[in-house]
N, C-alpha and C positions, 0 to 999 in steps of 0.2 A: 269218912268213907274209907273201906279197906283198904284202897287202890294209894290214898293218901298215907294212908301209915305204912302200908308196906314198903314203898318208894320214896319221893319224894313227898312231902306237903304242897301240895297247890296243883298237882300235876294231872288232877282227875274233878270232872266235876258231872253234877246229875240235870237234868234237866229234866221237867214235867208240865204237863200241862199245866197244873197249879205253881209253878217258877213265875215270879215277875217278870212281867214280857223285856225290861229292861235287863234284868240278870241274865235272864234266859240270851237276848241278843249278844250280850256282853260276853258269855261263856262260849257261846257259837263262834264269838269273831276272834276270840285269846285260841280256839282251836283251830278254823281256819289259817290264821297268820302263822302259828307253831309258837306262838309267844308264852312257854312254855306247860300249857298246855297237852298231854300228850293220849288222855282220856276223855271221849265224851258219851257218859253212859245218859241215854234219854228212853222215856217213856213213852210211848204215844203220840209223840211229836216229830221224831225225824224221818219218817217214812217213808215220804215220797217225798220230791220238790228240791230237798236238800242234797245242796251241791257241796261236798269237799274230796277234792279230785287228787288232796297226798293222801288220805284215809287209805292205812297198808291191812290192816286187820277187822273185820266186819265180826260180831258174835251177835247171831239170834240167840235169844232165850226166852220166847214165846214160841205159842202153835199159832196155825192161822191158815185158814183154809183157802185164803184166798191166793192162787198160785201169781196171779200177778202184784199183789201187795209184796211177797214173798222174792219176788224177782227186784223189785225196787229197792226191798232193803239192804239186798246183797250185794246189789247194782252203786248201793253207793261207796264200795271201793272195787269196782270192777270196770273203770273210768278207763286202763291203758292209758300207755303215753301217748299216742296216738291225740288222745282227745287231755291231756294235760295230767293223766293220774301215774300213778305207779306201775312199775314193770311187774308185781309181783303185791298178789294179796290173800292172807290167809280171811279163809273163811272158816267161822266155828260156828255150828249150829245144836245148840242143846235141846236133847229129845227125850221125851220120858218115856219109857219105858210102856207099853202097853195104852199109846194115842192111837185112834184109827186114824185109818190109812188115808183119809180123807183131810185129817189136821197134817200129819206129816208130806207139806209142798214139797221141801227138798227130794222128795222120791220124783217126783219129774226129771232133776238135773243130778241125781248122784251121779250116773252114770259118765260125766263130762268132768269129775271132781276127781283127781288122784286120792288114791287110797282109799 
């Protein structure tokens, strides 16, 4: 994985639906703990339900039309201390170029997003 080479070895891992549900748990809880873990790039698996409330940086890089799936994923570093997360988290959301306006969710909330 790039994120491995470029930084650290071991500091990034992928998760997929087709991951062994054991791997898969195992990668989830080395990133939860911070047990140096500092990446967890997943597929179609973490979308909703998944709690990690230090999660300081969120990146979509799918479309998806569905505005509340869309809110869940972004939701999971937008926790506040309040409820156990960080004071502060970037969100990146990558868009291609020429999506209708119907895949591009984030046009509900730019508005609320610096810059």
């Amino acid at each position: 994985m790039a994120l491995n080479r470029a930084l650290d070895d071991g500091c990034a891992a992928v998760v997929t639906g087709q991951t062994p549900r054991a791997e898969r748990a195992a990668a989830i809880e080395r990133f939860r703990d911070g047990d140096g873990l500092r990446f967890l790039c997943n597929v179609g698996v973490l979308t909703t339900g998944f709690d990690a409330p230090r999660a300081d940086v969120v990146c979509i890089t799918r479309p998806t039309t569905s505005a509340l799936r869309y809110e869940q994923m972004v939701g999971r570093g937008l926790r506040g201390p309040e409820n156990g997360g960080t004071a502060e988290c970037l969100v990146v959301d990558v868009q291609d170029d020429g999506l209708p306006e119907g895949i591009q969710s984030y046009s509900r909330v730019a508005h609320l997003w610096d810059g």
